[in-house]
SEVO-91586 format. One record per residue: y negated, z negated, x negated of N, C-alpha, C, O in turn; residue in one letter. Coordinates in Angstrom, 1 decimal, decimal comma. Layout:
# residues N
+--------+--------+--------+--------+--------+--------+--------+--------+--------+--------+--------+--------+------+
:   n_yy :   n_zz :   n_xx :  ca_yy :  ca_zz :  ca_xx :   c_yy :   c_zz :   c_xx :   o_yy :   o_zz :   o_xx : rest :
+--------+--------+--------+--------+--------+--------+--------+--------+--------+--------+--------+--------+------+
:      Y :      Z :      X :      Y :      Z :      X :      Y :      Z :      X :      Y :      Z :      X :    A :
...
+--------+--------+--------+--------+--------+--------+--------+--------+--------+--------+--------+--------+------+
This chain:
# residues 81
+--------+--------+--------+--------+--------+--------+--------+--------+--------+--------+--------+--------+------+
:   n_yy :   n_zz :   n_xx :  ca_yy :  ca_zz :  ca_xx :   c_yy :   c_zz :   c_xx :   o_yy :   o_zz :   o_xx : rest :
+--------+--------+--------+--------+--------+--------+--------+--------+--------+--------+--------+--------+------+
:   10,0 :  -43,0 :   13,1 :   10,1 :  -44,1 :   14,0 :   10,2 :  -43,6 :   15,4 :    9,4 :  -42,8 :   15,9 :    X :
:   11,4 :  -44,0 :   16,2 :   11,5 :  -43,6 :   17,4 :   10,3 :  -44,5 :   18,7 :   10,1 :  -45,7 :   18,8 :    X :
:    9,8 :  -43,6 :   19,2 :    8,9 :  -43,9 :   20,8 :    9,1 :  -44,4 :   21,8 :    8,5 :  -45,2 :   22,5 :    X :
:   10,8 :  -43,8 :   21,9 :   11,5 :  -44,1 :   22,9 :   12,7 :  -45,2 :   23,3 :   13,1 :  -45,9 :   22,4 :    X :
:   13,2 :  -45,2 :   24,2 :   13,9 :  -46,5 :   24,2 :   15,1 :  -46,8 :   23,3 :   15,7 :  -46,0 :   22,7 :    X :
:   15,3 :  -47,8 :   23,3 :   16,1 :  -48,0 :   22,0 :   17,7 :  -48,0 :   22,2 :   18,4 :  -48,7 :   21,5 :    X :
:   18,3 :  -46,8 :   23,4 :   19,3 :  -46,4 :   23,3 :   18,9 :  -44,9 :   23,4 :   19,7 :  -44,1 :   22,9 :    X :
:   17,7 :  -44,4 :   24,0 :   17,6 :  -43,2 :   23,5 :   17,2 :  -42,7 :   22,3 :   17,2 :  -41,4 :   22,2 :    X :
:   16,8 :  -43,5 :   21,1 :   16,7 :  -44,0 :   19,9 :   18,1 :  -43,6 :   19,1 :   18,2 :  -42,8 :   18,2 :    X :
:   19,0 :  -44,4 :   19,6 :   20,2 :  -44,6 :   18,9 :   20,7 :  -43,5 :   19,6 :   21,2 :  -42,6 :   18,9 :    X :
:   20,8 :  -43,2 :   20,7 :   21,3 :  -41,4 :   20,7 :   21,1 :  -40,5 :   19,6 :   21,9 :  -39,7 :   19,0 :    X :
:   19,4 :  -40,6 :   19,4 :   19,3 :  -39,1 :   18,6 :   19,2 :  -39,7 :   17,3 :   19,2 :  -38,8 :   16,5 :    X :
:   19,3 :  -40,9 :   17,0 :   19,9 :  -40,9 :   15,6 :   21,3 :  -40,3 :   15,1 :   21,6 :  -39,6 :   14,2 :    X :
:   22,1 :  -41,0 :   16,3 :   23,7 :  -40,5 :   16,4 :   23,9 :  -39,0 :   16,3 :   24,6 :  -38,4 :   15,5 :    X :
:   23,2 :  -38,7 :   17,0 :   23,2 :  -36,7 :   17,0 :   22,8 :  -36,5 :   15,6 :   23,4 :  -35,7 :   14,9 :    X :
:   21,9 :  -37,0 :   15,2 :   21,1 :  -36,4 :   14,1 :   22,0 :  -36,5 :   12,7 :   22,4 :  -35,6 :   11,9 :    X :
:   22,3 :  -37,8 :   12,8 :   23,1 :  -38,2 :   11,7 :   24,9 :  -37,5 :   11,9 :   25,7 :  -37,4 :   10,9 :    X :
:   25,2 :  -37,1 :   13,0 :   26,2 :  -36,3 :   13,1 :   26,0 :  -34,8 :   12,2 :   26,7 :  -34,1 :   11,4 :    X :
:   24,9 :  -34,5 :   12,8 :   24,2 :  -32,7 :   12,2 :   24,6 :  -32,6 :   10,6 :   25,2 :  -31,8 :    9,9 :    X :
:   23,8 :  -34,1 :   10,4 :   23,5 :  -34,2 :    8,4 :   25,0 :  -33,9 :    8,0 :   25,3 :  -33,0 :    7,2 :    X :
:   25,8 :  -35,0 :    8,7 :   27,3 :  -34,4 :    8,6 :   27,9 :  -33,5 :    8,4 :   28,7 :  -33,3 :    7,4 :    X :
:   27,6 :  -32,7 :    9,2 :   28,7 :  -31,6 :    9,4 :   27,9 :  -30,7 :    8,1 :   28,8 :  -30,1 :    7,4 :    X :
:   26,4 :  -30,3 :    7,7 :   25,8 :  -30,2 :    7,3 :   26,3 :  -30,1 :    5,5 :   26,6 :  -29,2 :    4,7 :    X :
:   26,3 :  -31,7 :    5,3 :   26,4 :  -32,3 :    4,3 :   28,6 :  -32,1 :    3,6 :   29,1 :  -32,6 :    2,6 :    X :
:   29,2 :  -31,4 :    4,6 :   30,5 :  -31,6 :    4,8 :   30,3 :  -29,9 :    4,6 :   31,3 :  -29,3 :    4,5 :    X :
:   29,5 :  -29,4 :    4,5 :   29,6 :  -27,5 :    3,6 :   28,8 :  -27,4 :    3,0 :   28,3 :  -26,3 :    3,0 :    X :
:   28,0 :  -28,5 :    2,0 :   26,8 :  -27,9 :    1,2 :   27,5 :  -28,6 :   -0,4 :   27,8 :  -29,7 :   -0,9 :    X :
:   27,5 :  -27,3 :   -0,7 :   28,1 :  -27,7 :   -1,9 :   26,8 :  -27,8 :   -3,3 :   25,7 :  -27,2 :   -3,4 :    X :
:   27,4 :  -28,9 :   -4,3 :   26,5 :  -29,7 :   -4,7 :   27,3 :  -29,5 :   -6,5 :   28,4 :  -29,6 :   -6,9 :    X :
:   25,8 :  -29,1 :   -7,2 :   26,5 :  -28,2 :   -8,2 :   25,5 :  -29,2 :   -9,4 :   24,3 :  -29,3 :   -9,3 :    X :
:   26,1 :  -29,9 :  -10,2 :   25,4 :  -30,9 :  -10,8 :   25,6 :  -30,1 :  -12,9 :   26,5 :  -29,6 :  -13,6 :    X :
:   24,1 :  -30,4 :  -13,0 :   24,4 :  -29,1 :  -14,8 :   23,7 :  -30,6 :  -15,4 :   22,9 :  -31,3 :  -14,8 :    X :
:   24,2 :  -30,9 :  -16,3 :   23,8 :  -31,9 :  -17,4 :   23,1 :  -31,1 :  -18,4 :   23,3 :  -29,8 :  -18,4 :    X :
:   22,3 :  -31,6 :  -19,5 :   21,7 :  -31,3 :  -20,5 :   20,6 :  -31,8 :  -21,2 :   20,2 :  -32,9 :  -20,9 :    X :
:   20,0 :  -30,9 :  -22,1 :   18,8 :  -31,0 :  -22,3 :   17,9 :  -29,9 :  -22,8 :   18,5 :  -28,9 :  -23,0 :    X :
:   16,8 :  -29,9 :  -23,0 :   15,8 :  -28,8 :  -23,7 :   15,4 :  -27,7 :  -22,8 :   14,4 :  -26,9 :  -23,1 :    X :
:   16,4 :  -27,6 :  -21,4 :   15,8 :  -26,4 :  -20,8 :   14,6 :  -26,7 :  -19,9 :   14,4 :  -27,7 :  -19,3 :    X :
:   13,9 :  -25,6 :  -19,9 :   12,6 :  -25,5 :  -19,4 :   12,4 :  -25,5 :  -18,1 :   13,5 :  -25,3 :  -17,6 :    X :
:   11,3 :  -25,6 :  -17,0 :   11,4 :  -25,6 :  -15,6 :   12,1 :  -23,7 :  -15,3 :   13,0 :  -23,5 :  -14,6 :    X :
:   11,5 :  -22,6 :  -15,9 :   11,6 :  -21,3 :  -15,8 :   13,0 :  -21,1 :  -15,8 :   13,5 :  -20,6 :  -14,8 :    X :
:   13,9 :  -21,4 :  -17,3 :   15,3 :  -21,7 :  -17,8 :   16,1 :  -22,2 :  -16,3 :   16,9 :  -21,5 :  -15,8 :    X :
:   15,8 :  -23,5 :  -15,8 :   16,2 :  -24,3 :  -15,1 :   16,7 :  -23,3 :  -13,3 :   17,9 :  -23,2 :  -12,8 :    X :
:   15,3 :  -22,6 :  -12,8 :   14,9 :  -21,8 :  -12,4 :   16,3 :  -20,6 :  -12,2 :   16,9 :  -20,4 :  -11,1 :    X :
:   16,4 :  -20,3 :  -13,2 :   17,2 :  -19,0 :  -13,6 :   18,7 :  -19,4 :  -13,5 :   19,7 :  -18,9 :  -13,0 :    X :
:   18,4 :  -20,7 :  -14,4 :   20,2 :  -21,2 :  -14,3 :   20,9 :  -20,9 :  -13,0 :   21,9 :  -20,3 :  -12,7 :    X :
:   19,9 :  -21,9 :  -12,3 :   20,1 :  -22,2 :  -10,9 :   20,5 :  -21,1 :  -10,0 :   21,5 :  -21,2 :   -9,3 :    X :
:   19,5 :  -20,0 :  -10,1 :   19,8 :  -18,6 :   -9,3 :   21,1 :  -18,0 :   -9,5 :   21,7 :  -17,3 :   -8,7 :    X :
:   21,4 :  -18,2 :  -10,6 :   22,1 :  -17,0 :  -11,1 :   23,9 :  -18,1 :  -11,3 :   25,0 :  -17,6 :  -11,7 :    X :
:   23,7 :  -19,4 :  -11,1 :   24,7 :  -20,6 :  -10,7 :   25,4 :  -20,3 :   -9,2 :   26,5 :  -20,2 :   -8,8 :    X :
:   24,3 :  -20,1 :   -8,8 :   24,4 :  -20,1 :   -7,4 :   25,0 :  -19,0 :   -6,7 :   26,0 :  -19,0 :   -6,0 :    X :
:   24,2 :  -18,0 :   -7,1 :   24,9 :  -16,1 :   -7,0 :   26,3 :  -16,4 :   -7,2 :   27,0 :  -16,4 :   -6,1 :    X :
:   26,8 :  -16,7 :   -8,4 :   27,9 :  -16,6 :   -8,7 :   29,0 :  -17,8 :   -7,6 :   29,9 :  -17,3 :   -6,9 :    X :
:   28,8 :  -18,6 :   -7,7 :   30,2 :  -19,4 :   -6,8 :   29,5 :  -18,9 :   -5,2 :   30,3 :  -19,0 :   -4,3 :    X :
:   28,2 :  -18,5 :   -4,9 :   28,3 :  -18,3 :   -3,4 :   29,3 :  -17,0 :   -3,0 :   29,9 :  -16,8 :   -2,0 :    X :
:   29,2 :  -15,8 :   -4,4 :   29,8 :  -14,7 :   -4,1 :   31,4 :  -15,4 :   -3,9 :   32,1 :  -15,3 :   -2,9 :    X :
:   31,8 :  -16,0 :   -5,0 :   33,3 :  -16,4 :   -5,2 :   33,4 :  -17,5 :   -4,0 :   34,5 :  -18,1 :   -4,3 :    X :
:   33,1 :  -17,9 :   -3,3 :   33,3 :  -19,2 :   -2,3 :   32,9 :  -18,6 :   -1,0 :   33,4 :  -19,0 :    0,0 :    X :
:   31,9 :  -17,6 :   -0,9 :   32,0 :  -16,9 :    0,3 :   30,2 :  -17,5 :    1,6 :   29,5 :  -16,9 :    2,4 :    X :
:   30,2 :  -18,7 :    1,0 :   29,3 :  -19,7 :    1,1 :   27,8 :  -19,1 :    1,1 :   27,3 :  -18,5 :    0,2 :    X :
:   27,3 :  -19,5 :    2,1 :   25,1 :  -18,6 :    2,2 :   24,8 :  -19,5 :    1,0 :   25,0 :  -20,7 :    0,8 :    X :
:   24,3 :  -18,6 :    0,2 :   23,1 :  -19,6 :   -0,7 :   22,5 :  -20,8 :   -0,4 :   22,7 :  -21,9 :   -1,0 :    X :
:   21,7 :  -20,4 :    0,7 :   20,9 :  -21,7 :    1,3 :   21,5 :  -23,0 :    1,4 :   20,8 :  -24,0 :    1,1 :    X :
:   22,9 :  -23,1 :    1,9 :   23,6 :  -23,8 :    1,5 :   23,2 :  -25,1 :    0,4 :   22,8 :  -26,3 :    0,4 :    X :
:   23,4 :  -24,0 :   -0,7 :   24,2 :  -25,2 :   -2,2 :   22,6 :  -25,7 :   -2,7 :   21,5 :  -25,2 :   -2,5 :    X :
:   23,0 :  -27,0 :   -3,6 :   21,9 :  -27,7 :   -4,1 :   22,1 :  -28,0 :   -5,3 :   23,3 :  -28,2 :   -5,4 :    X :
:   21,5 :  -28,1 :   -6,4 :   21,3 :  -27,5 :   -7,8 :   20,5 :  -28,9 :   -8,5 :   19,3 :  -29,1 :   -8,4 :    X :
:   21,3 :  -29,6 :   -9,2 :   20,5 :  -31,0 :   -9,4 :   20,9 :  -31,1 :  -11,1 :   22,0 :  -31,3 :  -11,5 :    X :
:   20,0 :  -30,9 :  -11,8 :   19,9 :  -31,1 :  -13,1 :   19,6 :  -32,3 :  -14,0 :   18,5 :  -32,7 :  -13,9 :    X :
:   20,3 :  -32,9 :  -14,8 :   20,4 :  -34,3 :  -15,2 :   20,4 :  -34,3 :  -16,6 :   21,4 :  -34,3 :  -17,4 :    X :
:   18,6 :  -34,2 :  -17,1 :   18,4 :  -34,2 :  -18,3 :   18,7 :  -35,4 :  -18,9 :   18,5 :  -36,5 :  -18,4 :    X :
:   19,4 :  -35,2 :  -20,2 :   20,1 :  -36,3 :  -21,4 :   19,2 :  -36,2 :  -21,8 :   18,6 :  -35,3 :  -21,4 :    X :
:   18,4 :  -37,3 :  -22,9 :   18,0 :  -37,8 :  -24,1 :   19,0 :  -37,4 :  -25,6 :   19,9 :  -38,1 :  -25,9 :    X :
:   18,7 :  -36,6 :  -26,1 :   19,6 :  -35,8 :  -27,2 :   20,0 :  -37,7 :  -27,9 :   21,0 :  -38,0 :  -28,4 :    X :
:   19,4 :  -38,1 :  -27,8 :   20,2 :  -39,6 :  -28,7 :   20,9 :  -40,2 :  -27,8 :   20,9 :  -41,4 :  -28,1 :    X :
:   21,8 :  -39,9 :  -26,7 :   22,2 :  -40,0 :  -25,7 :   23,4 :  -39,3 :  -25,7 :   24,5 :  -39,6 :  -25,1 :    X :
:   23,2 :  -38,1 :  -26,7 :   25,0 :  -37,3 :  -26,6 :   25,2 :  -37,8 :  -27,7 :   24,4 :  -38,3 :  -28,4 :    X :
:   26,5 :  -37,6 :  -28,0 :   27,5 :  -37,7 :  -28,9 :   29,0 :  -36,5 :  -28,7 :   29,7 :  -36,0 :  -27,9 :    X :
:   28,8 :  -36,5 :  -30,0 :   30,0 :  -35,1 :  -30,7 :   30,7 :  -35,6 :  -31,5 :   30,2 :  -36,0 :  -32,5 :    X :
:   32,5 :  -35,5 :  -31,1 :   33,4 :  -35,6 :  -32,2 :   33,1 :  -37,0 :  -32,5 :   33,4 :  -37,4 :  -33,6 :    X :
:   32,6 :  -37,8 :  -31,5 :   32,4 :  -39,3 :  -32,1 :   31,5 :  -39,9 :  -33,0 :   31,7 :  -40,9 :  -33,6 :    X :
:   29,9 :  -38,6 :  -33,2 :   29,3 :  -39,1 :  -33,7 :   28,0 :  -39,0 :  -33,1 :   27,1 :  -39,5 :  -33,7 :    X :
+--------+--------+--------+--------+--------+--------+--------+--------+--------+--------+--------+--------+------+
């Protein structure tokens, strides 16, 4: 919540929300589907996900974000079944 007046309010929203921008316009966003892997698994993926396209993309680590999207195994289907 801003204190101050409510164009200096909407200034530093404007700046701020510009930052996230530019920010959000080099953070590359690496999305793994699945299931059964463990938080440690998850962990490891992620490190070693990351290593790999920051080396090949040139990109700081700190950068990339790593978002995991556990299925429900009755949820996949194979070959249409």
């Amino acid at each position: 919540m801003c204190l101050s007046t409510k164009k200096a309010c909407n200034t530093r929203f404007i700046k701020n929300k510009q930052a996230i921008q530019r920010l959000v316009k080099f953070m590359p966003l690496i999305e793994i589907s699945g299931y059964g892997f463990s938080a440690e698994q998850k962990r490891n993926i992620s490190r070693e996900v990351v290593d790999v396209i920051s080396k090949i993309s040139g990109k700081d680590k700190k950068l990339f974000v790593v978002v995991f999207r556990d299925i429900k195994s009755e949820d996949w289907a194979m070959a249409g079944e």
